[in-house]
C-alpha positions, 0 to 999 in steps of 0.5 A: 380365058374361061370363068364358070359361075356355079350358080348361073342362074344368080340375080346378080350374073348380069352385073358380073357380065357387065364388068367382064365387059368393060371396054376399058377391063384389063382382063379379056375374058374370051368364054363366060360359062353359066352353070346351074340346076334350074334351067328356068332362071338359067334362060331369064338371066341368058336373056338379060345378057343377049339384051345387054350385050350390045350396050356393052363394049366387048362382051364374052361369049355366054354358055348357059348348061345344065352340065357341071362337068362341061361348066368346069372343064378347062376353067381358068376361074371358078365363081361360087355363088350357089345358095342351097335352099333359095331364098325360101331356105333363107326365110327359114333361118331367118323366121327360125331364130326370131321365133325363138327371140334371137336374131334372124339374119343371113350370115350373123349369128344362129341364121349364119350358123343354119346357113352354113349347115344347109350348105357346107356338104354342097360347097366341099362336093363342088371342090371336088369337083373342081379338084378333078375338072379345073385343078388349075382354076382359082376359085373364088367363094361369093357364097355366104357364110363366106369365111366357113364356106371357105374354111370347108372348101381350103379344106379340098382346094387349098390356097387356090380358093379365096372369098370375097366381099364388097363391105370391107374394101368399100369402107376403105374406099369410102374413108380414102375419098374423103381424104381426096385419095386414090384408093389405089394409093393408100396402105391401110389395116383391116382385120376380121372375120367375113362381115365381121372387122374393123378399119383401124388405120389409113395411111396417106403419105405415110401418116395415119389419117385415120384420128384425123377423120375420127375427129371430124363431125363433117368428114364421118358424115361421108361414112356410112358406117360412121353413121350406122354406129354412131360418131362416139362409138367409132370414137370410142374404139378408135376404128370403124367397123364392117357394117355387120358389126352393128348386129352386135354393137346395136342388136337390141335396135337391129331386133327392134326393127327386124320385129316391127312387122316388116318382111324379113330381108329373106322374104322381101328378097323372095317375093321381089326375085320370084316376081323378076323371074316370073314376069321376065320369063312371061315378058321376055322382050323387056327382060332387061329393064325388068332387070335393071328396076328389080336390080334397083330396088334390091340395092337402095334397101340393102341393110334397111334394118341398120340405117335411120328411117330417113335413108331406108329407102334410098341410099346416099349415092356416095354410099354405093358407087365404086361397084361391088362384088363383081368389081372386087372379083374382076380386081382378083382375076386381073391381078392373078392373070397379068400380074398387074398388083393390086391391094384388096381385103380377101378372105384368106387361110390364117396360116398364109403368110407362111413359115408357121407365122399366122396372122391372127395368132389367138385363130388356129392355122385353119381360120379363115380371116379377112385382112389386106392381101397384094394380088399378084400374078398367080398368088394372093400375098396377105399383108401382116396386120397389127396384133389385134386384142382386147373386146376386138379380139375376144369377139373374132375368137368366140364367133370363130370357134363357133364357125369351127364347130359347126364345121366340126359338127358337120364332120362329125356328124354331131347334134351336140356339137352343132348345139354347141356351136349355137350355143357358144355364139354371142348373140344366142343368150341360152343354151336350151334356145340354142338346143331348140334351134338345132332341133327347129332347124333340123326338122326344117331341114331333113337334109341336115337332121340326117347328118347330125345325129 
């Protein structure tokens, strides 16, 4: 079996290698094949993987190329985890919106929104791509902004291209151990958008443990996402929701802090990559433990902005064990290879439950969402959610159209429309700020004021 990850030269490629080679893995991954466009960090991260090899217990053969045909040819997995821009173009969304008093951040809001302009054209020339080298391939999308990243890309691939992300299946890992629960055996309800959605029940032998966990001070303490919130709050709305959300539930807190003189997560991502790459080509021989202490750091400062001062620079360890997204897409793969089903949260068509059905009916067909779905060999089988309304609803249905216009805007080649797309999202407070962020990132980025006009 091959997998080809399109953007191989990734900081997190090692720990997809280490999954792979799990000795205790149902999948036999035979070729791992590493595709990206600089061949620099293509050699850092082959040279972490030659290191780590023998700790490991069956590892693939790696093919690292500069050649995206020969990366795609006969794939039976494809891997998207490109960024357009590196991490530097990550710093403009973020320093772009804050300039102009809004939130800056990766996937959330006006920095979402530049991210997908950046790389929409990309990840729909890649489908193509794979349409013609690998139509047999499942793709699967880590490239953020997951859910209009993969919106672009069904758009080519269809059914056979499904996104992923570690935040929502960890949350309902983290709430079934509380209950002493295999996450493995529980049914549950999650619905959303990418790093946008809610828990809203977890049953356990047939009943809802969920108010259960609600009402106790103790058992929310063992939640990261209770705590990021607040115990009232998930009380109040009966849920706990995708720890994104508090970019919306607490976005005067989350401004406060991302303002406070700090680097970006952008620039802190920046300088610490740029170091990892730098000394690892300069000290090849300890390739991996720079690696490791790099890999590190970046994970106990993950979300710094939306975690009390006390747990900003080390995470509880109960908060990131169960792995992450290279767990989650190994759980994909095996599922769609053997057969061996398995329940996972994956952002998925909003028309995939078939025979006209959606499963967010306030969405059009076209919406990407991310709710249960049984992974089965050859097919991703989403689960019908309970109907979602109120202040749940009516968020997913204003972040969506605004997702949609930029996609439009892009197809269209539209500056209005993208004007519009800012404009309509809830965490942009103007229409002529959201006209100035189209124009700042436009003349940020030529590649995109060249499409919008």
């Amino acid at each position: 079996m091959k997998l080809t990850v399109i953007g191989g030269g990734g900081f997190r490629v090692p720990q997809i290698f280490q999954a792979l080679s799990a000795g205790d893995s149902r999948l036999r991954v035979d070729e791992l094949w590493l595709y990206d466009v600089s061949a620099e960090r293509l050699d850092v991260v082959d040279r972490v993987l030659k290191q780590l090899a023998p700790q490991l217990a069956r590892p693939p053969r790696v093919v690292v190329t500069l050649n995206l045909a020969a990366a795609l040819e006969g794939a039976d997995f494809v891997f998207s985890a490109i960024r357009v821009g590196g991490t530097s173009g990550r710093i403009t969304d973020e320093r772009t919106a804050l300039r102009l008093g809004v939130l800056g951040q990766e996937t959330v809001g006006p920095g979402g929104l530049a991210y997908a302009l950046r790389t929409v054209p990309h990840a729909q020339w890649l489908a193509r791509q794979i349409a013609v080298r690998a139509p047999q391939a499942w793709t699967i999308n880590f490239t953020n902004p997951a859910g209009i990243l993969t919106e672009a890309m069904r758009g080519v691939l269809g059914d056979r291209v499904v996104s992923i992300c570690d935040t929502p299946i960890g949350l309902m890992r983290r709430a079934a151990r509380v209950f002493g629960q295999d996450p493995r055996r529980v049914d549950f309800d999650y619905v959303g958008l990418n790093h946008l959605g809610w828990l809203r029940t977890l049953m356990v032998d047939g009943r809802d443990v969920l108010p259960e966990l609600l009402a106790s001070d103790e058992q929310l303490d063992h939640i990261e996402e209770a705590r990021l919130f607040g115990f009232d709050w998930v009380r109040a709305i009966g849920a706990i929701p995708n720890e994104y959300l508090f970019y919306y539930y607490r976005h005067r807190e989350a401004m406060e802090r991302i303002t406070g003189g700090e680097p970006t997560r952008g620039e802190y991502l920046d300088a610490q990559q740029s170091d990892f790459y730098r000394e690892a080509a300069a000290a090849p021989d300890r390739a991996l433990e720079i690696w490791d202490a790099t890999r590190h750091d970046r994970e106990s400062s993950y979300m710094n902005e939306s975690r009390p001062e006390e747990e900003r620079h080390g995470r509880r360890a109960e908060d990131v064990e169960g792995g992450g997204y290279q767990e989650v897409a190994l759980d994909l793969m095996t599922g769609l290879a053997t057969g061996e089903a398995a329940t996972m949260i994956l952002g998925v068509g909003n028309d995939s439950l078939g025979g006209g059905q959606l499963l967010v009916p306030q969405l059009n067909a076209a919406a990407v969402i991310e709710v249960p779905c049984t992974v089965e060999r050859g097919a991703v089988r989403p689960h019908a959610v309970a109907p979602l309304d109120g202040e749940m609803a009516g968020l997913i249905t204003t972040v969506k159209a605004s997702e949609q216009l930029v996609l439009r805007a892009l197809d269209e080649g539209s500056r209005e429309l993208a004007w519009r797309a800012f404009a309509n999202h809830p965490l942009v407070d103007s229409t002529e700020v959201a006209r100035q962020l189209v124009e700042d990132y436009c003349a940020a980025m030529p590649d995109v004021a060249a499409r919008l006009h």
